[in-house]
C-alpha positions in Angstrom: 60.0 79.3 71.4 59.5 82.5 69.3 56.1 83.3 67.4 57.7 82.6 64.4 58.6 79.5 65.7 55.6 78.0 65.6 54.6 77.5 61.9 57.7 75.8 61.9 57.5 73.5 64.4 53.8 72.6 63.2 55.1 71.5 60.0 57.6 69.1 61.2 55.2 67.9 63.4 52.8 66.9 60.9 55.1 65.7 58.3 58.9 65.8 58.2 60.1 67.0 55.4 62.9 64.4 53.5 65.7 65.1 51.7 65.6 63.4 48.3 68.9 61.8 48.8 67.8 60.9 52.1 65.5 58.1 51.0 66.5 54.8 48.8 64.8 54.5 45.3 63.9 57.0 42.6 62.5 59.9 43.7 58.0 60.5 43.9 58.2 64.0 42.5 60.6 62.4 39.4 58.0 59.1 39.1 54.8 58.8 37.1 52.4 55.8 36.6 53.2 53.9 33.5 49.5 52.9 32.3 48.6 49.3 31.5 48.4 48.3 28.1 44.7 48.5 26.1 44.1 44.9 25.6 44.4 44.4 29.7 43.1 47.8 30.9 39.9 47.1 28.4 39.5 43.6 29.4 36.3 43.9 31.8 36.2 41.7 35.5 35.8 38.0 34.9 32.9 37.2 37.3 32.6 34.1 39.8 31.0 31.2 37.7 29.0 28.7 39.3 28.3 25.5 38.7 24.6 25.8 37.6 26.1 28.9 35.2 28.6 25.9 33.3 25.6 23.5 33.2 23.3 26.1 31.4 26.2 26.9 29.4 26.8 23.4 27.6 25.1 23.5 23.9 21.8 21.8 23.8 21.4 19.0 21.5 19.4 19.6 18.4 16.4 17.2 18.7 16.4 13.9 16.6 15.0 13.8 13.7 11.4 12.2 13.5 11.3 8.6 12.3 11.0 8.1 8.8 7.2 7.4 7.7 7.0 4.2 6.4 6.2 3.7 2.5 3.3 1.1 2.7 2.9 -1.3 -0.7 -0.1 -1.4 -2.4 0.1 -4.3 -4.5 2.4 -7.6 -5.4 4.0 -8.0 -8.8 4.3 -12.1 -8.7 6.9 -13.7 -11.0 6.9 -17.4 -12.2 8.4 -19.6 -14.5 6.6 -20.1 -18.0 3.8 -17.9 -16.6 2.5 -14.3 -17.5 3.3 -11.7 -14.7 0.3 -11.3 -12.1 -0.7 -8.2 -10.1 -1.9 -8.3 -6.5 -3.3 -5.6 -4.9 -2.6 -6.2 -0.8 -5.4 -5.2 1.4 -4.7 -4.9 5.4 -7.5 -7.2 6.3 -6.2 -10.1 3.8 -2.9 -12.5 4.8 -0.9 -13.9 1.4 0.4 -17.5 1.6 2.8 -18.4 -1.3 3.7 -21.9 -1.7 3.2 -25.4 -4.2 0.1 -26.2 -2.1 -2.8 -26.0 -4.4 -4.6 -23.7 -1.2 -2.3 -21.1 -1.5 -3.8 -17.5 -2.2 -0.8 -17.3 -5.1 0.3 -21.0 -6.3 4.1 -21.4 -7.5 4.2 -24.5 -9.1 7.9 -24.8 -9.3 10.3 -27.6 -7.3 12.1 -24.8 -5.6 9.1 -23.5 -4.0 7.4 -25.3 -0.9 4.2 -26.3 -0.5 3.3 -23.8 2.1 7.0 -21.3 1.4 6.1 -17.8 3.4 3.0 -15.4 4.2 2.8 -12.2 3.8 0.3 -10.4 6.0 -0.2 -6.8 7.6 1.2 -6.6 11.7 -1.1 -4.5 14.4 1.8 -1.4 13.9 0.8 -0.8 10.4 3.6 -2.8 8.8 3.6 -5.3 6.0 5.7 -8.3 7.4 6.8 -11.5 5.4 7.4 -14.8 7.4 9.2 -17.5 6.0 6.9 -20.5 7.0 10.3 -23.0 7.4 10.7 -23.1 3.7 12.7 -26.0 2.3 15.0 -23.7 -0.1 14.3 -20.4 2.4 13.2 -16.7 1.4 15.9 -14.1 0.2 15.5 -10.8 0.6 16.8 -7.8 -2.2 16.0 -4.7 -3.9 14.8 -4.3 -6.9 16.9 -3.6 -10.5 20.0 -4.1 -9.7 22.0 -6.2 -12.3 23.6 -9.4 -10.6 26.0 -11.1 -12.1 25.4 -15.4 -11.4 23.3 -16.5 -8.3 21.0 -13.4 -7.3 20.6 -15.4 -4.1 24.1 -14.4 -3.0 23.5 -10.8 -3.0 20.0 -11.4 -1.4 19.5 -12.0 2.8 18.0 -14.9 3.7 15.4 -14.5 5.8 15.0 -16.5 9.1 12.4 -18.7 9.6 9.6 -18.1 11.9 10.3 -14.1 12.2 8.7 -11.4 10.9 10.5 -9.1 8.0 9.0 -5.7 7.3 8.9 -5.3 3.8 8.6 -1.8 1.4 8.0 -0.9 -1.7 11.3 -2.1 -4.5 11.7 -5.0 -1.9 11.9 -8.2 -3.8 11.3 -11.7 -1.7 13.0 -15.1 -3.8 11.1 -18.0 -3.0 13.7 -20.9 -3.1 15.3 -19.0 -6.0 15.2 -16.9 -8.7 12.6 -18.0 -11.2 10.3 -17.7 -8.5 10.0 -13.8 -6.7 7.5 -11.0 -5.5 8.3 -7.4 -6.4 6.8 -5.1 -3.6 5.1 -2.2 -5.4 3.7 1.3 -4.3 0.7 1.7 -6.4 -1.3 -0.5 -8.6 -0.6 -0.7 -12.0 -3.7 0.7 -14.2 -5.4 -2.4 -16.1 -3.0 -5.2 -14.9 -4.8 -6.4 -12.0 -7.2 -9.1 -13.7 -6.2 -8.5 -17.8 -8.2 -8.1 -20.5 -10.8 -10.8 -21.3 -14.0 -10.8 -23.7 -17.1 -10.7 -21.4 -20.8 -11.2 -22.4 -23.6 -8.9 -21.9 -24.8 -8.7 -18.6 -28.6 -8.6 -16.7 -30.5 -4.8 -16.7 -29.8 -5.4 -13.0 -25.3 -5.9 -13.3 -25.8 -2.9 -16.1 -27.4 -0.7 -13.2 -25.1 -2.0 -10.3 -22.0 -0.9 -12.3 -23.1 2.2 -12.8 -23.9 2.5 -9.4 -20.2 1.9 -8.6 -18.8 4.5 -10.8 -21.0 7.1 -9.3 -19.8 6.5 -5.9 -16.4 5.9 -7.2 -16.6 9.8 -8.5 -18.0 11.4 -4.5 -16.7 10.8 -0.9 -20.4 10.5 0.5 -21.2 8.1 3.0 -22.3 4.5 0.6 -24.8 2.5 2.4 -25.2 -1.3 0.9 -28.1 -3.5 1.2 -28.1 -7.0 0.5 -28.2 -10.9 1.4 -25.2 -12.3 2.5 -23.1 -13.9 -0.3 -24.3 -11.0 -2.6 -21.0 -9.6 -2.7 -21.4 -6.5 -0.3 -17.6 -6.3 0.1 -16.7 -6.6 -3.8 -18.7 -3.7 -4.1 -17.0 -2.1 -1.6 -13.8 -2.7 -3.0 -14.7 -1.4 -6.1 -15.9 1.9 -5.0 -12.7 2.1 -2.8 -10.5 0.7 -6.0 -12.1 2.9 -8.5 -11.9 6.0 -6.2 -8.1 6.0 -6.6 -8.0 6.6 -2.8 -4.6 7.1 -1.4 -5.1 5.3 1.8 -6.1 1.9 2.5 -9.3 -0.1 2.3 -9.7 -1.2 6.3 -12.8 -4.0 7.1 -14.6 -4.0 10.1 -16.4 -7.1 10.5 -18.5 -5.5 13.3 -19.9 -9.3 14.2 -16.6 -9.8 15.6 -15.7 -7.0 17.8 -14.6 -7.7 21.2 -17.0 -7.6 23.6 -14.4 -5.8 26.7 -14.0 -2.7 26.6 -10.2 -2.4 26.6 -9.7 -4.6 23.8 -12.5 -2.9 21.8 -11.0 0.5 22.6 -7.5 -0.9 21.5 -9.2 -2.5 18.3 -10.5 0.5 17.2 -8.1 3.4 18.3 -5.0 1.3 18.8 -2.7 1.0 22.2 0.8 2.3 23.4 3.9 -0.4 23.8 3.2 -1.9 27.3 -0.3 -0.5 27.7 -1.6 -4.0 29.0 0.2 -7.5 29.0 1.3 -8.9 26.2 1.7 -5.5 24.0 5.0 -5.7 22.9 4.7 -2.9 21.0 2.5 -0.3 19.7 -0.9 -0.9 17.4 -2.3 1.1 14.9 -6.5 0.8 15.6 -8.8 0.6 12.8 -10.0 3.9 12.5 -6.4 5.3 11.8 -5.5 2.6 9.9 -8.2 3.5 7.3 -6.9 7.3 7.6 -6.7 8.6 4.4 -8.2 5.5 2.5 -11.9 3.7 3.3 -13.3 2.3 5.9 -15.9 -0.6 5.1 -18.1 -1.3 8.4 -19.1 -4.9 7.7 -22.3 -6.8 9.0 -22.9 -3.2 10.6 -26.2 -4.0 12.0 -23.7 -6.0 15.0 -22.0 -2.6 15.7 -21.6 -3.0 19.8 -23.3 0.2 21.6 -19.6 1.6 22.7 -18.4 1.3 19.1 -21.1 3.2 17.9 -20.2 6.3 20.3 -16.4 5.9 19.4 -17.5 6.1 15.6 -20.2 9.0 16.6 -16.9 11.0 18.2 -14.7 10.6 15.1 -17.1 11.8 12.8 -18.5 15.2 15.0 -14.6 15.5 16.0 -15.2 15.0 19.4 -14.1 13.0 22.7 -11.1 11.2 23.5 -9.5 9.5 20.7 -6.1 8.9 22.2 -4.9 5.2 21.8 -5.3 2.6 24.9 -2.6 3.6 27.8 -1.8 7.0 26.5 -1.1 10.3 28.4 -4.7 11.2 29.8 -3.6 14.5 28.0 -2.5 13.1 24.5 -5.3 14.7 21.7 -5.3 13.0 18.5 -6.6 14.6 15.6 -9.5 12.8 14.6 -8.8 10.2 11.4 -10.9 11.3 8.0 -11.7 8.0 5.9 -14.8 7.2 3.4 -17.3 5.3 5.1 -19.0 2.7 4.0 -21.3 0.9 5.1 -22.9 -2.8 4.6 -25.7 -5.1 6.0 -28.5 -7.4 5.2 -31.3 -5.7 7.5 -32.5 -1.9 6.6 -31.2 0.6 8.8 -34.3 1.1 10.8 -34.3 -1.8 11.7 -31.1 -2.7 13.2 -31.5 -0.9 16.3 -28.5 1.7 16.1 -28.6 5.0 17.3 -30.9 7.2 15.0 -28.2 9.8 14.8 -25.7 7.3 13.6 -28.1 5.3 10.8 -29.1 8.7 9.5 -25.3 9.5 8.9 -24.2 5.7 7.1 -27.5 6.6 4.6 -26.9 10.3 4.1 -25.0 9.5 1.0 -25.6 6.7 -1.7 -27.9 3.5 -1.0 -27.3 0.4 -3.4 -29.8 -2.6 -2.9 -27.8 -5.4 -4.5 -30.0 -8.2 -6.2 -30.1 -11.6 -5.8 -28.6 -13.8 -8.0 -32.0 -15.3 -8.8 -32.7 -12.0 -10.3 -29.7 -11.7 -12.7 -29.4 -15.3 -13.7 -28.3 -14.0 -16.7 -25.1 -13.1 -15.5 -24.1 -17.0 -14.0 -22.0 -17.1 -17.2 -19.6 -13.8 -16.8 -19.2 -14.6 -13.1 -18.4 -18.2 -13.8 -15.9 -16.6 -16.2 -14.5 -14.2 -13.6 -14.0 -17.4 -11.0 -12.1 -19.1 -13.8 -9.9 -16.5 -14.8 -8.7 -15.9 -10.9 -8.2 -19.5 -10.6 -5.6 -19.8 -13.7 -3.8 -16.4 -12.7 -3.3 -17.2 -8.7 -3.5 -21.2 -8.6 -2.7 -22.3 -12.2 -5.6 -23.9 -12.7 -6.8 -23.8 -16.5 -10.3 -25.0 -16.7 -13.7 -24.3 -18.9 -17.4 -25.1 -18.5 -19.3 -26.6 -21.2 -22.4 -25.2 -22.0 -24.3 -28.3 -20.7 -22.6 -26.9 -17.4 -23.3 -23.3 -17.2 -26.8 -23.7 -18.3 -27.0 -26.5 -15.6 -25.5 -23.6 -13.1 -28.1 -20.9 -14.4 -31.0 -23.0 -13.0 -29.5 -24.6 -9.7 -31.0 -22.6 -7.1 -28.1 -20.7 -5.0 -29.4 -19.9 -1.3 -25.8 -18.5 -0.4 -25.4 -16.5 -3.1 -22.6 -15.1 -5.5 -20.4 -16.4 -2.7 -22.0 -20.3 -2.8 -21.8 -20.1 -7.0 -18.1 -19.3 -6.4 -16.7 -21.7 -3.8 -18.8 -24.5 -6.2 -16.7 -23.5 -9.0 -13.3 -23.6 -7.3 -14.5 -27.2 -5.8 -15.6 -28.7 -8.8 -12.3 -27.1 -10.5 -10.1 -28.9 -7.8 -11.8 -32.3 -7.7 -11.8 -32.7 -11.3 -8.0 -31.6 -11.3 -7.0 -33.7 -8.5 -8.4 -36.4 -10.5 -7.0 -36.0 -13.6 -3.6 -35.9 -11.8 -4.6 -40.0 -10.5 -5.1 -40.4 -13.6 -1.7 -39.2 -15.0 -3.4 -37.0 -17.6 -1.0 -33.9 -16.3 -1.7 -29.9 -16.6 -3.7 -30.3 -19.5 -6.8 -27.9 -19.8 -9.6 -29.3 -17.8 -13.2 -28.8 -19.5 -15.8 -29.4 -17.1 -19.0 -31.7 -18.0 -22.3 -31.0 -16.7 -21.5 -34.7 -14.9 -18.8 -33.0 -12.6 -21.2 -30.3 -11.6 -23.9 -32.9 -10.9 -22.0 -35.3 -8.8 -20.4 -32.2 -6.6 -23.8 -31.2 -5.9 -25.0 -34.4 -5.4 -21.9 -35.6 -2.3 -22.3 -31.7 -1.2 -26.5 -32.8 -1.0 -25.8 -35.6 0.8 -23.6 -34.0 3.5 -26.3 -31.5 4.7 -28.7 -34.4 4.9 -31.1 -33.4 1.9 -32.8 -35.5 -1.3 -30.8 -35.8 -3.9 -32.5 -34.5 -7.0 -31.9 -31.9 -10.5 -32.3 -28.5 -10.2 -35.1 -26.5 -12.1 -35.7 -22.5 -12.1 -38.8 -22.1 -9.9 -38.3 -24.4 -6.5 -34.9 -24.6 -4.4 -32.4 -27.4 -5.8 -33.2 -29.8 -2.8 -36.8 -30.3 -3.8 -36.6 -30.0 -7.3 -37.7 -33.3 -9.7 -35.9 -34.9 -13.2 -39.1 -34.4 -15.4 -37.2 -31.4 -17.4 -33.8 -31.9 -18.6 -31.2 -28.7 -18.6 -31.1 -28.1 -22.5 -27.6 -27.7 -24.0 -26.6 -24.8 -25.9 -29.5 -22.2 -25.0 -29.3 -19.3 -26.2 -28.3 -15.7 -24.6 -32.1 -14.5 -23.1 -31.3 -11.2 -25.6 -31.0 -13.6 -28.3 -34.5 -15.4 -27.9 -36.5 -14.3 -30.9 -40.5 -13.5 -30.4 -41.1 -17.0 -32.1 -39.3 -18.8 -29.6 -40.9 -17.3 -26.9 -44.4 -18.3 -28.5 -43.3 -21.7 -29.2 -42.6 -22.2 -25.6 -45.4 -20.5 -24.2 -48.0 -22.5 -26.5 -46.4 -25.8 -26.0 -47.0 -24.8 -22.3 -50.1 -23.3 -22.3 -48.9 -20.3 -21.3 -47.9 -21.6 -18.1 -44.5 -18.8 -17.7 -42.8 -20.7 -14.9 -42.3 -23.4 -17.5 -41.8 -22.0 -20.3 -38.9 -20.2 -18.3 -37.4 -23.6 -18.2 -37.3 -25.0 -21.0 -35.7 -21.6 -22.3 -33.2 -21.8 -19.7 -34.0 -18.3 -18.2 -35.7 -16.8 -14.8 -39.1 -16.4 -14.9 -38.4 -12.3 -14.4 -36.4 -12.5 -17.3 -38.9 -14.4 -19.7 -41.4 -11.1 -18.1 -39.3 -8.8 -19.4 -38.1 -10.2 -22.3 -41.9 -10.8 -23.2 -43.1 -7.2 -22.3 -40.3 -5.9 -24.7 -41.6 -8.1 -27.7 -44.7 -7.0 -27.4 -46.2 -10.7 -25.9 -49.0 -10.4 -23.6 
């Protein structure tokens, strides 16, 4: 092999060279790469997906919505045949029974209507409920102002017997039909509750409470009240709450009647979960947050158990658990803010309650309410006020003769406004449910001095006491006949400086009798006396 050979034989060892015509198919030198077009040659890898990636690719679902709030009613608008409409305020701690019966807190005195027709009365979840109590002619239930053509009770749902039906404002509940209904209402009505009616002047001592009210009425200070029971310590309360025009809801806590275990005080006062203990069938709405917003009126507070004291201490710092009964140990409820007021017939110092929480319940107002021995004078307006309730709720239309009222102003009343009141609605009820034997009908009853007498006298008997009149100075068991009740005695404003001499003198000076024979308390006849000028 020559030198020059070489390079030759090197190249064909390392790569033959080919003919173009030698190989099948176009030739390499002659062929280029035809690029991809820009939608694929852009279009970026698609990675591996796993199964985890798809799950935490699915949409979430928005949340749900929160439950709607539930309207609460304040108040009843009561319709009746051949009657003026009536307005009911509701209060949580009250039940309503509707019906024929003459018991009924609102009486329908239709054919339609049953004695004892439904009940309307406020459930442990903070819900009005209305139970028709196996009604003859049933319940219907509808919505208000809407114009039905016929039978409303078509268009209405009857409601089952024996379950409970929450209820809302514009609700309206047919009892047996349509002449008899309840309108469900949101707020109370200005000036319709009780109506219009002429009212005498009252004692220095009413003038003084009432004002007492309206200041409280106009500040959210804690109201302490002092008084005996049957003075009326929870109309008071009412009033303030009432005339506050508080939004939320006036909430009683007769503290006499707490539980006693702690549980069931914990879920009295702060509520409990659905299922927190047997028997819980669903969740309750405790006290405190009941009167969220509104009033809370701590009854007989003087009986305030030791661990309700610290659960109401906690609410008002802000502090401590206040989660309801079975909650999440981490659930933090925001502490309720209600007025407080506050009620008892012992001073604070003397109910043994921690210092820290007496000094809060008086940092406010105090009112002392009086006795009804001390305002005797104003035995006429509430014997009014009695009446009037009686004709708007139970349809009965009644009056007291003079001979009556002056026999009322000097009986001596141990329980009270509250013992005054139930003997008017008794004596009322007999004389009506006699006059019905009689077959003398739905006339207007006037009430003798007799009727008082002989309700007194059965009611005397029955606690085992003597039977004898009244007079102003000793209690009415004891008293003796020698002075009769005069008829038609004047207002103790009225009495001129001669009368009161006459009486005196014919006395000899003796006040106590004098008192009586004017048919006044002896306080009164002091006053009246010192303002004349009388020594």
């Amino acid at each position: 092999m020559t030198s020059s050979d070489e390079p030759k034989a090197g190249r064909e060892a390392e790569a033959p060279e080919l003919d173009d015509e030698a190989v099948s198919g176009p030739s390499l030198s002659r062929t280029s790469f035809i690029p991809l077009p820009p939608s694929i040659q852009d279009t970026p890898a698609i990675p591996a997906v796993t199964r985890r990636d798809r799950l935490r690719s699915v949409p979430t679902p928005p949340p749900p919505e929160p439950p709607r709030p539930y309207p609460e009613p304040k108040a009843l608008r009561v319709q009746r045949e051949g009657v003026p409409d009536l307005i009911v305020p509701l209060y949580p701690d009250r039940s309503y029974v509707f019906g024929r019966a003459p018991e009924s807190t609102v009486v329908f005195p239709h054919d339609a209507v049953s004695r004892q027709h439904g009940r309307l009365s406020f459930r442990e979840d903070h819900r009005w409920v209305y139970r028709d109590l196996n009604s003859r002619n049933h319940s219907f239930l509808g919505e208000v102002e809407y114009p039905f053509q016929g039978d409303e009770r078509e268009y209405f749902q009857v409601m089952s017997a024996l379950q409970d039906w929450v209820v809302e404002p514009g609700n309206v509940i047919l009892l047996g039909n349509g002449r008899s209904r309840i309108t469900l209402l949101a707020e109370v009505p200005d000036g319709l509750v009780a109506g219009p009616r002429p009212r005498q002047q009252g004692s220095a001592a009413a003038m003084q409470l009432e004002r007492s009210i309206n200041i409280c009425a106009r500040h959210q200070l804690p109201v302490f009240i002092l008084g005996k029971s049957g003075t009326g310590k929870t109309f008071i309360a009412r009033e303030i709450h009432s005339r506050s025009r508080a939004d939320g809801n006036f909430v009683i806590l007769n503290c006499g009647r707490l539980p006693q275990d702690p549980s069931m005080l914990h879920s009295e006062l702060l509520g409990h979960v659905k299922g927190a203990f047997t028997g819980a069938a669903f969740a309750r709405v405790g006290k405190f947050y009941v009167a969220n917003g509104g009033t809370l009126f701590l009854d007989e507070v003087e009986f305030l158990p030791p661990a309700a004291q610290d659960f109401l201490v906690d609410i008002l710092e802000g502090t401590g658990s206040l989660a309801p009964l079975g909650a999440a140990p981490d659930l933090r409820e925001p502490p309720p803010r209600f007025r407080l007021i506050s009620a008892s017939k012992t001073p604070l110092q003397q109910t043994g309650l921690r210092p820290d929480l007496a000094q809060r319940l008086a940092t406010g107002d105090v009112i002392v309410l009086p006795t009804l021995e001390e305002r005797r004078e104003d035995i006429p307006n509430l014997v009014e006020d009695f009446l009037h309730r009686l004709k708007t709720e139970q349809q009965y239309d009644a009056a007291f003769t003079s001979d009556a009222i002056a026999y009322l102003q000097q009986v001596d009343w141990p329980g009270q406004i509250r013992e005054l009141e139930t003997t008017v609605k008794a004596v009322v009820a007999r004389e009506v449910a006699a006059s019905a034997i009689d077959g003398v009908g739905s006339l207007r009853m006037v009430i003798s001095v007799e009727a008082v007498k002989a309700y007194l006298s059965q009611r005397q008997l029955g606690f085992g006491t003597a039977v004898a009149e009244p007079a102003a100075s000793t209690r009415a068991s004891n008293v003796t006949t020698s002075m009769p009740v005069p008829a038609g005695l004047k207002r103790p404003s009225a009495l001129t400086e001669a009368e009161l001499r006459a009486a005196l003198e014919k006395h000899q000076g003796n006040k106590t009798r004098a008192a009586q024979e004017l048919g006044i308390a002896l306080n009164t006849l002091k006053d009246r006396m010192k303002k004349l000028g009388i020594s």
